[in-house]
C-alpha positions as CSV (number, residue, x, y, z in Angstrom):
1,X,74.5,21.7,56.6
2,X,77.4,19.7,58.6
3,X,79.7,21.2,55.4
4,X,78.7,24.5,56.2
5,X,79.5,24.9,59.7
6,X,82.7,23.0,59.3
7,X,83.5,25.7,56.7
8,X,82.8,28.0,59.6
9,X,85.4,26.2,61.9
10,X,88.3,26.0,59.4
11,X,87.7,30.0,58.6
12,X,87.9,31.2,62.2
13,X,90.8,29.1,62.9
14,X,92.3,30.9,60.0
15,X,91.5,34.0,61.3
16,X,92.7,33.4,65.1
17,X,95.7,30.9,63.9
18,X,94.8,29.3,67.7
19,X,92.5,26.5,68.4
20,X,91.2,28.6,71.5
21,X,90.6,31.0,70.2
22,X,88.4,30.2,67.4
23,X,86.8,27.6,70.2
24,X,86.1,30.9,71.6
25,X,85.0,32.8,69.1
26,X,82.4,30.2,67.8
27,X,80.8,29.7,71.5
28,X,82.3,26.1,71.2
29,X,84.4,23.9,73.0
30,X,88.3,23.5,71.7
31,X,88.3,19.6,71.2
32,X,85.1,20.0,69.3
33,X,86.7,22.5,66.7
34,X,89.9,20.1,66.7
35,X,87.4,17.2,66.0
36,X,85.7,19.7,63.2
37,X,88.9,20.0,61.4
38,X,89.9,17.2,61.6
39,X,86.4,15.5,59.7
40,X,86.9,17.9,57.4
41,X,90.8,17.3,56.6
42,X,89.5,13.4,56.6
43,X,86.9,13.7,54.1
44,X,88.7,15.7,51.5
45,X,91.5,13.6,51.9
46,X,93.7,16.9,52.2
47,X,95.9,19.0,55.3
48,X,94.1,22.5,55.4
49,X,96.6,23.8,58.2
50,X,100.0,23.3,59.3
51,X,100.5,23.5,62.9
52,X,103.6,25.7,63.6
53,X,105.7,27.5,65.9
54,X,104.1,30.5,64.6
55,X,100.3,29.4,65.2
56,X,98.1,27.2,63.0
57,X,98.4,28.2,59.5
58,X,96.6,27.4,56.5
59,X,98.7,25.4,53.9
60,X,97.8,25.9,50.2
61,X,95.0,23.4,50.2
62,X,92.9,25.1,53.1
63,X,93.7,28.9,51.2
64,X,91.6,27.4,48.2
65,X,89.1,26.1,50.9
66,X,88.8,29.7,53.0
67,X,88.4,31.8,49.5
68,X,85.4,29.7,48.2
69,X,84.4,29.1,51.5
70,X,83.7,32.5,52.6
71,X,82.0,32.5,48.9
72,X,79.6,29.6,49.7
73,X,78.9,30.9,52.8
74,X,77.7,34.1,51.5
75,X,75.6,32.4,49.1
76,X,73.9,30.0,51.9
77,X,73.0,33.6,53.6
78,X,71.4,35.0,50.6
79,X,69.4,31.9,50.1
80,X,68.2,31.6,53.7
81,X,67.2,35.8,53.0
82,X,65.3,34.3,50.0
83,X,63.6,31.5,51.9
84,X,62.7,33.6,54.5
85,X,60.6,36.1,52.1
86,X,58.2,33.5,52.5
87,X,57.5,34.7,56.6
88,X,56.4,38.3,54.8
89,X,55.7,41.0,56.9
90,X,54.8,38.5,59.8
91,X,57.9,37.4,61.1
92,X,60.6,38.5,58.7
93,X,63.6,40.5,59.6
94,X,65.4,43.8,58.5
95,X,68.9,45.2,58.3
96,X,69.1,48.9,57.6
97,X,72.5,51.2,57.4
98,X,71.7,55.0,57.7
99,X,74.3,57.7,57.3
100,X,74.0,60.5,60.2
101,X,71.6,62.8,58.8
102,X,68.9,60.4,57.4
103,X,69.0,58.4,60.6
104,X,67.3,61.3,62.5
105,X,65.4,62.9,59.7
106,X,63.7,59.8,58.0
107,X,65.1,56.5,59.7
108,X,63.7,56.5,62.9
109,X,60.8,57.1,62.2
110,X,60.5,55.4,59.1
111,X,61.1,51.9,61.4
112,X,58.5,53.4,63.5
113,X,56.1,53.5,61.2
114,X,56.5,50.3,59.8
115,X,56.8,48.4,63.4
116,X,53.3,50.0,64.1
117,X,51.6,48.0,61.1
118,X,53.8,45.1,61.7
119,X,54.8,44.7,65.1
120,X,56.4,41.3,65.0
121,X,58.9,42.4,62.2
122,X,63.0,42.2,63.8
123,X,64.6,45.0,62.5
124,X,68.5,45.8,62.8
125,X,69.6,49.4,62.4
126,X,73.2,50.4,62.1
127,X,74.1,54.1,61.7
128,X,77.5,54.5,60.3
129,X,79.3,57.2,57.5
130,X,78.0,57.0,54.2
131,X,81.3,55.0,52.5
132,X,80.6,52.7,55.6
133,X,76.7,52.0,54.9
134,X,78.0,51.8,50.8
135,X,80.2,49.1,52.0
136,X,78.2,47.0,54.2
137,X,75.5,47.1,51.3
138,X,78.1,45.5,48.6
139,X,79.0,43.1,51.0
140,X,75.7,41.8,51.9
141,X,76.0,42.8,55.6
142,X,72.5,45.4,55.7
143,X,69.6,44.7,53.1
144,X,69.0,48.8,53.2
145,X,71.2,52.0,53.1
146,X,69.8,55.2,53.4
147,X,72.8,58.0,53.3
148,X,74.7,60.0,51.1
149,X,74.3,58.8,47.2
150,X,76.5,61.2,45.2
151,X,78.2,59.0,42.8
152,X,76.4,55.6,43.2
153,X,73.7,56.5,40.4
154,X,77.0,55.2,38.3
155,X,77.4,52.1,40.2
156,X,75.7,49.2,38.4
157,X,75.5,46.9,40.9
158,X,72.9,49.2,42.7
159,X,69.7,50.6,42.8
160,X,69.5,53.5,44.0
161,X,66.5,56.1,44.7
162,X,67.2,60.0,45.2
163,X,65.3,61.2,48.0
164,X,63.9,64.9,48.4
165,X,66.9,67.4,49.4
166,X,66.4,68.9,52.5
167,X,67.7,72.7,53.4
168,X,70.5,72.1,56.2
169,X,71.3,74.6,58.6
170,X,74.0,75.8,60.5
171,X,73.4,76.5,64.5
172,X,75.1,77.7,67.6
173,X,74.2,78.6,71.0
174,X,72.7,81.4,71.9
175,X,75.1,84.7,72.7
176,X,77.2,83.1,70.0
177,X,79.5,85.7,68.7
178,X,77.9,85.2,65.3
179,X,74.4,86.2,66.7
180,X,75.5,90.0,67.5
181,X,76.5,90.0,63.2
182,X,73.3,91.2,61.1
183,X,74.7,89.2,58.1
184,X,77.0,86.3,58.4
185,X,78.3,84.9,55.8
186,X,79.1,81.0,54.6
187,X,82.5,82.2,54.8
188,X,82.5,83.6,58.4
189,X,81.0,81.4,59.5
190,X,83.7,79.1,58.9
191,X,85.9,81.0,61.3
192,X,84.2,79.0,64.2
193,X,85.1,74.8,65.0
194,X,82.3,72.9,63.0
195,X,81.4,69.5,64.6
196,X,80.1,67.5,62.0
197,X,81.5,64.0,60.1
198,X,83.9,64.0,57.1
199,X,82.8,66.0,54.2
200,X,83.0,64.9,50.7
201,X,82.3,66.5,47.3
202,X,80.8,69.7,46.9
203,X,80.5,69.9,50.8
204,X,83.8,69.8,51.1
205,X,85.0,71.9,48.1
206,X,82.7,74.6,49.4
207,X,83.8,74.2,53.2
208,X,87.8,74.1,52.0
209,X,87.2,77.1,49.5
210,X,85.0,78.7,51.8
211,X,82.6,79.3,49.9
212,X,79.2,78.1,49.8
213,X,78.1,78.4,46.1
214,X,79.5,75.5,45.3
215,X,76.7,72.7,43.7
216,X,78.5,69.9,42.1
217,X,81.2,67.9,43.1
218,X,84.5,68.5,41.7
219,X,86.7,65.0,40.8
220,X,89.8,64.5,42.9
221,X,88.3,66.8,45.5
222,X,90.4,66.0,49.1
223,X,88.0,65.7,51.7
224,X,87.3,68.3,54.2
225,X,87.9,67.6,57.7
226,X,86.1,69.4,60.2
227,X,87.5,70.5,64.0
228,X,85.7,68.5,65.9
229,X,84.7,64.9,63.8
230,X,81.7,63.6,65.2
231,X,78.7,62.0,63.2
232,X,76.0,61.5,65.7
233,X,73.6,64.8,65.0
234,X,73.1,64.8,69.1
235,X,76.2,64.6,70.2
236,X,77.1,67.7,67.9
237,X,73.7,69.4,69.4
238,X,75.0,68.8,72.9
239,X,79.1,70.5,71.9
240,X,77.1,73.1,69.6
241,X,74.9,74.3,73.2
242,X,78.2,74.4,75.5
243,X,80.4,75.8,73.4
244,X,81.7,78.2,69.9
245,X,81.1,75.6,67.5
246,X,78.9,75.1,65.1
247,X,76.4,72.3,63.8
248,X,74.2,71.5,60.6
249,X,71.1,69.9,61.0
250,X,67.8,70.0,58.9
251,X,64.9,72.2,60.4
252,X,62.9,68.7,62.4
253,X,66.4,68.2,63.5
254,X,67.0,71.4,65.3
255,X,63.3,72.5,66.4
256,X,63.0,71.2,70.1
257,X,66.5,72.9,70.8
258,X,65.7,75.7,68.9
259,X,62.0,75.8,70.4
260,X,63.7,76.0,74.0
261,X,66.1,78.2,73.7
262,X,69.4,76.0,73.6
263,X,70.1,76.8,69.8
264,X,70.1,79.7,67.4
265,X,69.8,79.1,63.6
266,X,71.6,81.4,61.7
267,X,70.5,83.3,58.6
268,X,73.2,81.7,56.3
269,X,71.9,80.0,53.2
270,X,74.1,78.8,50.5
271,X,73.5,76.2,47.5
272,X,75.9,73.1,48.9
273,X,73.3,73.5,52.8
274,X,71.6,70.9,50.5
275,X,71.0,67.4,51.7
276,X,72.1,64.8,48.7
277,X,70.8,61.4,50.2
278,X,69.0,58.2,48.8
279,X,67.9,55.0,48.9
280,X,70.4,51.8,47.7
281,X,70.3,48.4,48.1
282,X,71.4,45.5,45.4
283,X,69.9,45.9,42.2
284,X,69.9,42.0,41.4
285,X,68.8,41.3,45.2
286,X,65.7,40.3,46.0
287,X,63.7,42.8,48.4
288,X,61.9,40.9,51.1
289,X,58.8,42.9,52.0
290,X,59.8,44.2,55.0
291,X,62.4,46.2,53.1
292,X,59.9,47.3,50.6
293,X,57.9,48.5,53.3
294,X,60.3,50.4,54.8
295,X,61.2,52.0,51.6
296,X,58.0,53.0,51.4
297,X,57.8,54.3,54.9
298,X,61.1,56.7,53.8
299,X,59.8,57.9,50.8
300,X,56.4,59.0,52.3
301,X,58.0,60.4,55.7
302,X,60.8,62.3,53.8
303,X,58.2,64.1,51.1
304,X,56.6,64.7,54.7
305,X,59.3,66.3,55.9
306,X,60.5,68.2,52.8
307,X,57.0,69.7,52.6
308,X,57.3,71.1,56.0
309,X,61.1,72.2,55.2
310,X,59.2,74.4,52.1
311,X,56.3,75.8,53.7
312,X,59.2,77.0,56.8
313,X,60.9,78.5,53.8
314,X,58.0,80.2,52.4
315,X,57.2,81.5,55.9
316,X,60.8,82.7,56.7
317,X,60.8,84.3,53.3
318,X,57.3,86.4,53.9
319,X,58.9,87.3,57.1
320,X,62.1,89.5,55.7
321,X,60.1,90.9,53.0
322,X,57.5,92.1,55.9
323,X,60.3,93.5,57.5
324,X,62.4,94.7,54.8
């Protein structure tokens, strides 16, 4: 493996163009990465990097060496993942991306679930937009990504598994000037700051055409930005409670602040309040079983949670036709 990490030398000297730097980025003394180099220069016989005015450059040589490089490098990762299916459930490890949504609705305590049965598993979650979770999935960064899917079925490089849409709903605070209307509308509402991340697709045809009817996305679509970008669901809770904006969040999402008084739902419904998210990871990737487990642990906890989403429909439903 001596190849390998002097691979790992020459690519973060590339990236720093200083000697110190990379020293310092790789936790290692400077006359050891000069030492590094310089074996590896010696043994293929070749100058990777010119040492200039401008900082230490790769010459033609070392811009062959970098590109497969970072390629071999990838592959030795992937094979370690392989070799390390063989710890199982035991002492494996885990690297999930969740978009903002799924993260509070299914992620958490998806992992919870799982490091219950299996409590020496290491698990890594990052929770990021959806493009961000699609990208660190293609580039082998996160095993997992649980967030947005519209489009990917197309993809085939993935695999991807449509989870159970959830109803989304649209919350202020309480005294909200919406609260005094008896019938807001998708469109009204939309008078108010939304805090909420970047929305693509139907989303954000029906947010930008205001109107909520919307079900499919429409190619070319810009995407809508909202007033306030934010795409952690409790920081838009905590701005939705102290002030005129809005927030969307899925019933188990909203119920403690709803339950105590800090946030109204309002009785807007509309085709595109529709979560659209899924499962995805590398369709010619080998799953280790800590990710099948988790995926497991999603599917069941989100047909949990879409149950309870239907039978609060049902009972909301019964309710206005009582009254009505």
């Amino acid at each position: 493996m001596n190849e390998l990490r002097l691979i790992r030398q020459a690519i973060a000297l590339a990236a720093h163009r200083n000697f110190a730097r990379a020293a310092e980025s790789l936790n290692i003394a400077q006359p050891t990465l000069t030492r590094g180099i310089a074996e590896l220069e010696r043994s293929l016989g070749l100058q990777l990097f010119d040492r200039t005015r401008k900082g230490v450059l790769p010459t033609a040589f070392g811009r062959v060496l970098l590109e497969r490089g970072e390629t071999v490098l990838r592959s030795q990762a992937t094979l370690r993942r392989e070799l390390q299916l063989l710890a199982g459930l035991e002492a494996g490890s885990l690297i999930i991306g969740a978009g903002p949504f799924p993260s509070e609705s299914s992620v958490a305590a998806a992992i919870a679930r799982v490091l219950q049965a299996h409590p020496r598993l290491s698990i890594e979650c990052r929770v990021a937009d959806a493009d961000l979770v699609l990208r660190d999935v293609l580039d082998e960064r996160i095993d997992i990504g649980v967030a947005r899917i519209t489009g990917l079925q197309r993809d085939e490089r993935l695999a991807v598994e449509a989870l159970p849409p959830l109803r989304a709903y649209l919350a202020c605070r309480p005294g909200h000037p919406l609260t005094q209307e008896r019938r807001p509308t998708f469109a009204r509402a939309l008078d108010f700051p939304l805090a909420t991340n970047v929305l693509r697709g139907a989303p954000a045809a029906a947010a930008a055409g205001r109107d909520g009817n919307v079900t499919e996305d429409t190619p070319g679509t810009p995407d809508f930005i909202p007033q306030i970008i934010v795409n952690s669901p409790a920081m838009c809770r905590l701005i939705a409670r102290d002030s005129d904006a809005l927030m969307l969040g899925t019933a188990g999402m909203l119920a403690d602040d709803v339950a105590a008084g800090r946030l109204v739902v309002l009785p807007i419904d509309a085709p595109v309040l529709r979560t659209v998210h899924g499962i995805f990871y590398l369709r010619d990737r080998t799953l280790a079983p800590a990710a099948r487990a988790f995926i497991e642990a999603v599917r069941a906890i989100e047909a949990e949670v879409s149950t309870s989403d239907l039978q609060a429909a049902r009972r909301k439903a019964n309710t206005l036709r009582r009254r009505q």
